[in-house]
N, C-alpha and C positions, 0 to 999 in steps of 0.2 A: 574727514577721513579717519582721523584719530579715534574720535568718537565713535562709530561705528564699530572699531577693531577693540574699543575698550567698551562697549555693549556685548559684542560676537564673546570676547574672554569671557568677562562677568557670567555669559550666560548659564552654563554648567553648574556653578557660583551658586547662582540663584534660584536655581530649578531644583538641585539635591539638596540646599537651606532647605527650601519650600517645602517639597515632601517629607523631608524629616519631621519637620515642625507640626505638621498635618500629623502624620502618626503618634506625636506625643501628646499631641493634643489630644487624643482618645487615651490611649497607654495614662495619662493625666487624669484624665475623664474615671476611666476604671477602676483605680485606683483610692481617688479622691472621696467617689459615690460613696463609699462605705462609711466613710467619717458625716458625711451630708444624708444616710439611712441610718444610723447607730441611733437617734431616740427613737426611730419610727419600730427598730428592733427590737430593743428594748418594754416598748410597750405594745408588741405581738403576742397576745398571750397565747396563744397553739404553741409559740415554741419556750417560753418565761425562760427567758436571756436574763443571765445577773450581767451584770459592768464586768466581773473576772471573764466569765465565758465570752463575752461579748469581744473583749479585750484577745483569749484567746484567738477565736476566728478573723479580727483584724490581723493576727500578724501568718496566719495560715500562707494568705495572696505573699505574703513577705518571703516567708521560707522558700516557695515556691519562686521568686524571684531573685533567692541564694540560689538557688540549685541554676536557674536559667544563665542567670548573668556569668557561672561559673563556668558552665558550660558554651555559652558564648564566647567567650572569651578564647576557649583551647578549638573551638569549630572554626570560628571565623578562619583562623588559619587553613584551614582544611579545605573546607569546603565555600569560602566566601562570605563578604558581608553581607551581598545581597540577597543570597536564598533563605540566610540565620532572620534578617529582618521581615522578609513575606511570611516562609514559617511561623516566625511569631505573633505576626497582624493575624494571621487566619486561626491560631492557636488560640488568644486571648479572646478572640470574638465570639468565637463557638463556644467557649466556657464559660463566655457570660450568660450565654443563654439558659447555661446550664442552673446558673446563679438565680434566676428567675426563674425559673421552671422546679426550684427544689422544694423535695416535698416537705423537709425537715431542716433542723440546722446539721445535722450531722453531712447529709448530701450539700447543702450549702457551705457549710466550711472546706468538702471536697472541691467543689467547684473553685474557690476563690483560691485552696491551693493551685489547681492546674491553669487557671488564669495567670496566677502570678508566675509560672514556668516561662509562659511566654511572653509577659510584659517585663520579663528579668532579660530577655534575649535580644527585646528591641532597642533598649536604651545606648548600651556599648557599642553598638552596631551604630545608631543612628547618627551618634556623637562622633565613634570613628571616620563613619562617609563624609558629615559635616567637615572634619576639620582636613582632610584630606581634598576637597575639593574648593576649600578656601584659600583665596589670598593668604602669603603670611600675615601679609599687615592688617587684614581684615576677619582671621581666626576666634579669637577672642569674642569680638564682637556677634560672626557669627553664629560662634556656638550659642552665647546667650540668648539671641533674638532663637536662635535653632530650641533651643530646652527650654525655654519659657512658655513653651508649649503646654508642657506639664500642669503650672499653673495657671494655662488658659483651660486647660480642661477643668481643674478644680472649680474654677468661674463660672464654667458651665455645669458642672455638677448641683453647686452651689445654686444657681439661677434657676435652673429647672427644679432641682427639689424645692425650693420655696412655693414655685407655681403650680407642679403637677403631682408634689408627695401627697399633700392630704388628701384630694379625692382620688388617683388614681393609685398609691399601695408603691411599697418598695421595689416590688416584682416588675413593675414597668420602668422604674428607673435604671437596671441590672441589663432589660431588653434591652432600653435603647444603648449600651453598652456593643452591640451586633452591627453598629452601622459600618464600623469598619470594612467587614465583609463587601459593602456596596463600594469600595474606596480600588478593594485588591487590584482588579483588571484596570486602574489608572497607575496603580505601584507597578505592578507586571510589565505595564508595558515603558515606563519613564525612570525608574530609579537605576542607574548604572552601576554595573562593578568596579571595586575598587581596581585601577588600573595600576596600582602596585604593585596589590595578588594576584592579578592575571600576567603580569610580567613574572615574577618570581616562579608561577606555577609553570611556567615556558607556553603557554596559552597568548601567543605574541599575534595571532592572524584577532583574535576576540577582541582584543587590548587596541589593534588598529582598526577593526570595526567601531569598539564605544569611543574610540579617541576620535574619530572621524565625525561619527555622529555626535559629538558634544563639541567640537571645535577646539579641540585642548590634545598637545602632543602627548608621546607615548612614554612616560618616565622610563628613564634605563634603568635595565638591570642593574640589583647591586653587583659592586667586585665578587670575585670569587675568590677565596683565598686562597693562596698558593698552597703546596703541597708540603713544604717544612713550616710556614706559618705555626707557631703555637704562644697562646693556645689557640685550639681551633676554634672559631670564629660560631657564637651560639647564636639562638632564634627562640622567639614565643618565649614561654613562664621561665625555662633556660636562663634566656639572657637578664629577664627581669630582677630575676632572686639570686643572680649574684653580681660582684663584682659592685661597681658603682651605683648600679640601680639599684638595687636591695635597701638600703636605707629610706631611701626616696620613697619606693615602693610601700615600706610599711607605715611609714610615716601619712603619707596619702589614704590607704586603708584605715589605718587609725580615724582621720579625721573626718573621713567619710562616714565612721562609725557612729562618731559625735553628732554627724549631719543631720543624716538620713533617720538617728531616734527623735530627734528635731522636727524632721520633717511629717513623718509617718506619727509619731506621738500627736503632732497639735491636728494634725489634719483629721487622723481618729476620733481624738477625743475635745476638740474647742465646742463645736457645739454641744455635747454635753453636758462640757465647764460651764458653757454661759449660762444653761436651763439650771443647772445646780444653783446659781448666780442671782435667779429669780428673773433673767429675760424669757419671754414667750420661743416657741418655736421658729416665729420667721427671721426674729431678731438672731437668736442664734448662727443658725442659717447666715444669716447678712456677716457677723463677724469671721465665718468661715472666707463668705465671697473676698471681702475686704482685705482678708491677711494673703489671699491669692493674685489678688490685685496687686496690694503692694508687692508682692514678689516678680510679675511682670515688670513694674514701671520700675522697679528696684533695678530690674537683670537690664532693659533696655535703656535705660539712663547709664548704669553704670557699668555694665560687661564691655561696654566700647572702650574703655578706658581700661582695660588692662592690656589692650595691645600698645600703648603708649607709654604706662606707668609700670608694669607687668603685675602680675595675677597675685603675687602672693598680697601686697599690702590693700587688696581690693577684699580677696580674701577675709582677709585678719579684720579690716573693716565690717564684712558682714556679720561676721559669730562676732563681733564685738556690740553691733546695732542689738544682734538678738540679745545679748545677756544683758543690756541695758534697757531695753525695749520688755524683757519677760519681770526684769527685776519691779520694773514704774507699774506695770499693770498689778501687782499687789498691793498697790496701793492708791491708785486713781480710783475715782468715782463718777466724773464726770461722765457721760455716754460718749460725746463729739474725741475724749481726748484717748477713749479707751480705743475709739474705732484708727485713729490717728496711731497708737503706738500697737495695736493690732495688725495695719499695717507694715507698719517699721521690722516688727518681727516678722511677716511674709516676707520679708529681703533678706532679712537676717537667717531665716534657715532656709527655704528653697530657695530663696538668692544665692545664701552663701554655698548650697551643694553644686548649683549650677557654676560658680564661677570653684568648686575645689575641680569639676570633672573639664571643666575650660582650664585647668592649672594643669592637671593631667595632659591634656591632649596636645597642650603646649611644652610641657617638658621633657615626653618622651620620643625619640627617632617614631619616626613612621614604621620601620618595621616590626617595633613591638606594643606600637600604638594602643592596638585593639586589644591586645594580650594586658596589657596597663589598664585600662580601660575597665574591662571585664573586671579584672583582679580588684581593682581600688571599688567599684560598686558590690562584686560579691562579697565582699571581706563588709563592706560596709553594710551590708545587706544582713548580717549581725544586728547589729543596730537599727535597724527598720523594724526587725521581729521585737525588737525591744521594746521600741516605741509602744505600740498598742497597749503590750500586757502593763507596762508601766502606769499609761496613765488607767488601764483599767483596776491595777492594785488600788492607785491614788484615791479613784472614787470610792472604788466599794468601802477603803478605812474611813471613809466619811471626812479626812482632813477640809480645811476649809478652803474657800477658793485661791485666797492668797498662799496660801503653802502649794497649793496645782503647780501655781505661777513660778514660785521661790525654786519647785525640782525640777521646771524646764529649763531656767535660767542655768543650773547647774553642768549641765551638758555644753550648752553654751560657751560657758565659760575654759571649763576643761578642750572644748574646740579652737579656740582661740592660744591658749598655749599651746600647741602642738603646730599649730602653724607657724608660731613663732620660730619654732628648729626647720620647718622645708625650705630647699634651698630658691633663693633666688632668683636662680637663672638656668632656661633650660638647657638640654642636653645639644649637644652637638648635631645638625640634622644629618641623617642618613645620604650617601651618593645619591640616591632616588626621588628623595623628597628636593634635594637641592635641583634634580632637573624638573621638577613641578613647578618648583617657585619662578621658573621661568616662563609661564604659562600666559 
């Protein structure tokens, strides 16, 4: 009987992990493609792409995912998790099509801007639903199994362009980017609202429909403050940017900054790196698949373990693997041990953002979750647009491979002391969130 009522909990648990996970996995997918097409772009001569230009249009999809994430961030409030996340499954799909369908780079860099609008909208959202319908003790954990999506999608990006780039053209790798669209009417009809925000909205008959149908009670409202209370009691970007969160808050951003030029930088430009390198195309390719791998088996080995030990020194481990992982690869030669510390840094940077937005999600009250959330990805989303144009400077100066390696490791490293100042331990949970954890 125990068992049964600890399946009936978990269920909700499992079902919004799941779907999350499925979305990132494409959002992942979208993304990634472009660093797994950049030599096949390169040598399209209709459009003679340099490494700068090339570099530009990588960070286009990025900008556009400043502006989304930003934006998500102050909607969700508003108007819910869950419409911000459909929105943007149908938003990114449709502009991928657009992405293959372009006649030019100039239409194709449009495109990968407004893809990136909407894969900037799903991430906050995806990470807030996760960690709101998670266990506490099981949070951490699984936001990581939840975002490790990301670089399952790069897996597949990776996999499929090795098999289907050379005969069938970039253009089909962008389509299959659309399958999401086939996904929407299973999202439509299974991904619940946040019962928080349908509590706080006074939308209490909704809040006991999804609570009904997931088998999970209905959080209380928060308190209301009294009338002499001061100061008066804030919400959303408000409460974030002052007062005690405000440090927190930038500190996070900062380091997200570090992350995500990390992330977006190697995923842009590794295959590239390696053809500069003297490896063929598939091999390329393969060290892409590899550093995405290891960021999987990186998050799911080790993201369970920050609900135990907590986030920061799981953290400070990751940017610590990447700056020691990007440092050795200027100087190995072997194949088997470059693929081995190629991996190491797939942990170290999309390991390590997955577990800074699992430090977020755990530090801040649930009511400003998603406003956190948002904020620390858009601000980091700086540094996504970085990434690209950087390593596309990198090449075009002709530097040699070992110095590629020497200015990713730098980021790294500057990521790693910045986490050294976040704090510890997180925030106080909200009235609301403490009657979830009842659940």
């Amino acid at each position: 009987m125990r068992s049964t009522s600890t399946r009936t909990a978990r269920r909700p648990e499992f079902l919004v992990t799941g779907l999350c996970f499925a979305v990132i996995v494409f959002d992942g997918y979208d993304l990634i493609v472009y660093g797994a097409t950049v030599p096949a772009l390169l040598q399209y001569k209709d459009w003679g792409l340099t490494p700068v230009q090339a570099g530009v249009i990588g960070s286009y999809a990025l900008i556009g995912m400043l502006v989304g994430a930003l934006i998500a961030g102050a909607v969700t409030d508003v108007v819910g998790r869950r419409k911000v996340m459909l929105a943007g499954v149908g938003w990114f799909s449709a502009a991928m099509i657009g992405c293959a369908l372009a006649p030019d780079a100039t239409w194709f860099g449009a495109f990968r801007l407004l893809a990136g609008i909407g894969l900037g909208g799903v991430m906050p959202t995806a990470v807030a639903l996760t960690a709101e319908y998670s266990d506490p003790d099981r949070r951490s954990r699984n936001n990581a199994l939840m975002f490790s999506g990301y670089a399952v999608g790069g897996i597949l990006a990776a996999v499929l362009a090795m098999a289907l780039l050379p005969e069938l053209g970039f253009r089909f790798m962008y389509a299959m980017g659309a399958v999401p669209l086939l996904m929407l009417p299973l999202l439509l009809r299974y991904v619940p609202e946040s019962l928080v925000f349908l509590v706080a909205k006074g939308r209490h008959e909704q809040a006991e429909r999804t609570a009904a149908r997931l088998g999970v009670p209905v959080p209380d409202a928060a308190p209301v403050p009294d009338a002499d209370d001061s100061p008066r009691r804030k919400s959303g970007p408000a409460a974030l940017l002052t007062g005690r969160h405000v440090v927190p808050a930038l500190l996070f951003a900062l380091t997200s900054f570090f992350g995500l030029l990390l992330v977006y930088g190697l995923n842009t430009w590794l295959p590239q790196i390696m053809r500069s390198a003297g490896y063929p195309l598939s091999s390329s390719l393969l060290f892409l698949l590899v550093m995405n791998l290891g960021a999987v088996i990186g998050s799911v080995l080790f993201g369970p373990l920050g609900d135990r030990y907590g986030m920061k020194p799981l953290t400070l481990l990751s940017f610590l693997a990447a700056a020691v992982s990007m440092a050795l690869l200027s100087v190995a030669t072997a194949a088997p041990l470059m693929y081995v510390l190629v991996a190491v840094a797939g942990f170290g940077t999309i390991g390590a953002q997955i577990m800074v937005l699992g430090y977020v999600a755990t530090h801040f009250p649930v009511e400003i979750r998603a406003t956190a959330l948002g904020w620390t990805l858009g601000i980091g989303r700086f540094g996504a647009v970085t990434g690209p144009l950087f390593g596309g400077v990198l090449l075009a100066s002709g530097v040699s491979t070992e110095w590629n390696f020497y200015a990713f490791a730098l980021p790294a490293v500057l990521a790693t002391a910045v986490v050294l100042l976040l704090p510890g331990r997180a925030a106080a949970p909200a009235p609301a969130e403490m009657e979830v954890r009842t659940a």
